[in-house]
FIZA-485608 format. One line per 4 residues: number of its first residue (from 1); their letters; for each residue x, y, z of N, C-alpha, C. Coordinates in Angstrom, 3 decimals. Example, Ala and Ser with C-alpha at 12.3 -4.5 7.8 and 13.67 -1.06 7.14 Angstrom:
BEGIN
1> as> 13.190:-5.690:7.800:12.300:-4.500:7.800:13.200:-3.300:7.800 ~ 12.850:-2.250:7.080:13.670:-1.060:7.140:12.900:0.030:7.870
***
This chain:
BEGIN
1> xxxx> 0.844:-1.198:0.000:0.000:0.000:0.000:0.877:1.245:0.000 ~ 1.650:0.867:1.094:2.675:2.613:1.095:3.774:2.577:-0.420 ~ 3.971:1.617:-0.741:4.360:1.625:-2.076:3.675:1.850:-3.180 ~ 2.628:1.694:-3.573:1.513:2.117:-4.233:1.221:3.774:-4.178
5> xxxx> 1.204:3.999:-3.033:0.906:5.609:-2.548:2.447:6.261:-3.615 ~ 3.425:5.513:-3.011:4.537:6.517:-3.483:4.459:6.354:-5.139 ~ 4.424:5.497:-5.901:3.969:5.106:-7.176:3.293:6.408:-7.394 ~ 2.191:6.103:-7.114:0.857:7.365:-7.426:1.552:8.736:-7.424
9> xxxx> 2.118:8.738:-6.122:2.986:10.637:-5.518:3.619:10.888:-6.368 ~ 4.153:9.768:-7.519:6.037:10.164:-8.521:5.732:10.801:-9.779 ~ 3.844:9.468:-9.930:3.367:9.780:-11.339:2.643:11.164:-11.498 ~ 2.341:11.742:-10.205:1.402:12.590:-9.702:2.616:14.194:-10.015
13> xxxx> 3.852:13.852:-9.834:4.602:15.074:-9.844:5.100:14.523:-11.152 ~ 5.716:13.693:-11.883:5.554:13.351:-13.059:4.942:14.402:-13.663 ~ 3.599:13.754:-13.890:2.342:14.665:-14.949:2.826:16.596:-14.722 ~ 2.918:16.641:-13.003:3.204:18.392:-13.206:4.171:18.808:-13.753
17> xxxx> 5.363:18.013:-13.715:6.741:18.453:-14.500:6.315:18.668:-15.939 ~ 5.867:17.510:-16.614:5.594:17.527:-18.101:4.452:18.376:-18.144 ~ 3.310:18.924:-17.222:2.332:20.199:-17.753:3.808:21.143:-17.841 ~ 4.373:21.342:-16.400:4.884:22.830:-16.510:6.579:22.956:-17.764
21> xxxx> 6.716:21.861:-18.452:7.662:21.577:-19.126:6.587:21.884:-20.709 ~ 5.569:21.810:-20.655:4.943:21.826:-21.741:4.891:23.492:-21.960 ~ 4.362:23.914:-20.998:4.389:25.806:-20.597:5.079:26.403:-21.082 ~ 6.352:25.507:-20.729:7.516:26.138:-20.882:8.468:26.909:-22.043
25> xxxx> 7.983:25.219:-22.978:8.160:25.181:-24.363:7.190:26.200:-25.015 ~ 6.079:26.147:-24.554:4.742:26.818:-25.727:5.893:28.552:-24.762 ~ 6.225:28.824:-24.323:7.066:30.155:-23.951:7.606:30.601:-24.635 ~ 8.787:29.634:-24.432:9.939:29.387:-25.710:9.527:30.000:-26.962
29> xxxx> 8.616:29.099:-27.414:8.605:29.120:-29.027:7.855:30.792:-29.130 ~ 7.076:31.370:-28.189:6.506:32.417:-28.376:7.529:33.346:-28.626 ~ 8.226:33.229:-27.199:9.530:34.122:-27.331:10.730:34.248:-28.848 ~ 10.759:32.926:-29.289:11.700:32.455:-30.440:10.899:33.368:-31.038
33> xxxx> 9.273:33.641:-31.731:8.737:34.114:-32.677:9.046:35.328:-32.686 ~ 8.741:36.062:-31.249:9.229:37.506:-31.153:10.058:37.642:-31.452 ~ 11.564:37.121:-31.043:12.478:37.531:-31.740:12.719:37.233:-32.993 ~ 12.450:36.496:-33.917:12.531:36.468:-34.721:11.933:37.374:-36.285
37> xxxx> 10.573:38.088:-35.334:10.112:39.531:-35.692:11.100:40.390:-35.904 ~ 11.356:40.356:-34.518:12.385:41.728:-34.361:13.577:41.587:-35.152 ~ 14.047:40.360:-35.089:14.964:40.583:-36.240:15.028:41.028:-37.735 ~ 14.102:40.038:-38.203:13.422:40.563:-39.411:13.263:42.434:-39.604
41> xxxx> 12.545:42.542:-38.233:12.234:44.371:-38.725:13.506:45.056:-38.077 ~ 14.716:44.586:-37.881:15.854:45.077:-37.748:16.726:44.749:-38.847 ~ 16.005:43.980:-39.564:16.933:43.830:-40.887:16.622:44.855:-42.113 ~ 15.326:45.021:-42.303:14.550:45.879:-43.147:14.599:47.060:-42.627
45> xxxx> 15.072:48.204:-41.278:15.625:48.908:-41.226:16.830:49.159:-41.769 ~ 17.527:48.188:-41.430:19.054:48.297:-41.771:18.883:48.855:-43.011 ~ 18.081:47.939:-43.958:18.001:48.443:-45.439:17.609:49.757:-45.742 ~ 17.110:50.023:-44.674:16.123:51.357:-45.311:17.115:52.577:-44.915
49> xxxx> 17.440:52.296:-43.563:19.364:53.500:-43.562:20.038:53.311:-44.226 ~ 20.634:51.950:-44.896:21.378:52.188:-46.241:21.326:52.509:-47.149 ~ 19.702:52.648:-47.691:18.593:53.312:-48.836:18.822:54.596:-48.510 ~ 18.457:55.417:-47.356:18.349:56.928:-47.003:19.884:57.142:-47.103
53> xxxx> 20.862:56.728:-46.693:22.111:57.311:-46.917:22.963:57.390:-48.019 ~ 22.175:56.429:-49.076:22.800:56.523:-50.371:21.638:57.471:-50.927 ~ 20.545:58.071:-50.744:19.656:59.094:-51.211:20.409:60.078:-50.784 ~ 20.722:60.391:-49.390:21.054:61.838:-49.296:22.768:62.212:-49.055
57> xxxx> 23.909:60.941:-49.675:24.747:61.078:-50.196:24.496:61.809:-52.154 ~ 23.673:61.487:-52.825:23.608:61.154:-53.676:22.607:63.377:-53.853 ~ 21.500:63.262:-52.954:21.389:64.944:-53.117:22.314:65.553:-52.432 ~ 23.311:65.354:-51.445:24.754:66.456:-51.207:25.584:66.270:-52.830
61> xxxx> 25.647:65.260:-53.180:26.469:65.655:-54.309:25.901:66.500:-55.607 ~ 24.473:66.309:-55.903:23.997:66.911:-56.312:23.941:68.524:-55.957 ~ 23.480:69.295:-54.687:23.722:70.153:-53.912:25.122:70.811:-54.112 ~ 26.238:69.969:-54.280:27.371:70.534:-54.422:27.799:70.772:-55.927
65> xxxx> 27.402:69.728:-56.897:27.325:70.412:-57.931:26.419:71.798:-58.223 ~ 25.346:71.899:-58.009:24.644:73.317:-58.361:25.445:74.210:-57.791 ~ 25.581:74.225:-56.454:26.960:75.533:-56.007:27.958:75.413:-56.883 ~ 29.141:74.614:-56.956:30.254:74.574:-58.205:29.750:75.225:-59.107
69> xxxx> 28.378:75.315:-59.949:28.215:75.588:-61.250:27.682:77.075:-61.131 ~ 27.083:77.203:-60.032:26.600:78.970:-59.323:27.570:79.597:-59.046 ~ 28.735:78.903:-58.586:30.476:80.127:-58.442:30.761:80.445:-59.296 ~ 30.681:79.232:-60.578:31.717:79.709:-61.422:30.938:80.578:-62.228
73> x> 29.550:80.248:-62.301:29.032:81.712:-62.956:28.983:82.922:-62.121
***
């Protein structure tokens, strides 16, 4: 009987490990998703500052040609 009881007590914390191991995981993977957002929309920034800095490299040089061509007239 007292062996039986402890049987029951092992399978009994058993089952809670694997609920709160199940939790755990469904966490995990939430968390994995978020970051994996964020990365994504830290990548497509990246692009978009390398887009804006080759735009407004691209009007300073422009900008500096019209002055050059306004001195020399």
């Amino acid at each position: 009987v007292d062996l039986q009881r402890k049987v029951e007590e092992r399978n009994r914390l058993l089952a809670e490990y694997k609920k709160e191991l199940c939790q755990k995981d469904r966490h995990l993977q939430q968390q994995q998703t978020k970051l994996d957002e964020m990365l994504r929309q830290l990548s497509e920034a990246s692009y978009q500052q390398v887009d804006l800095e080759r735009e407004l490299e691209h009007k300073e040089a422009l900008l500096a040609h019209c002055m050059k061509r306004e001195a020399e007239e």
